[in-house]
C-alpha positions, 0 to 999 in steps of 0.5 A: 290105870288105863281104861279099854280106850287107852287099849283100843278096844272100844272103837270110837266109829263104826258098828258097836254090840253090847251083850246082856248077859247070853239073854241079849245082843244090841248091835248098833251100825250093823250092815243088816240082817242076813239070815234070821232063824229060831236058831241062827241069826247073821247080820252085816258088821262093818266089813264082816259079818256076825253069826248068832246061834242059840235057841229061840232068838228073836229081833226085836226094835229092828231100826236103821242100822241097829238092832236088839237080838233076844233068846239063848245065845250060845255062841258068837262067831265073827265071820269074813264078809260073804 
């Protein structure tokens, strides 16, 4: 059985999201954050950009290039750079 690497799904560089469940998104390589709401939160994604929209989102642990989004996420959308 061939894992998701074999596939090219997971990529070995560049910005990497792991979703908990639709409680919580942690982006790592992100390009910063460019709109930050209760409801909407887009961040910079390598050459595009991520738009999280939901209820009550927070950011939590902003650090260089990574951060932990937190609330009711009810959609994830990837979107061409601005």
């Amino acid at each position: 059985m061939l894992g998701w690497e074999a596939h090219g799904l997971l990529a070995e560089n560049g910005p990497r999201m792991e979703l908990g469940g639709r409680r919580e998104a942690t982006v790592d390589g992100c390009g910063g954050v460019l709109e930050y709401t209760e409801t909407v939160v887009r961040i910079g994604y390598g050459r595009a950009v991520v738009k999280f929209s939901g209820e009550r989102l927070r950011l939590h642990s902003l650090a260089a290039k990574s951060l932990i989004l937190s609330g009711e996420i009810q959609k994830i959308e990837f979107l061409p750079p601005p």
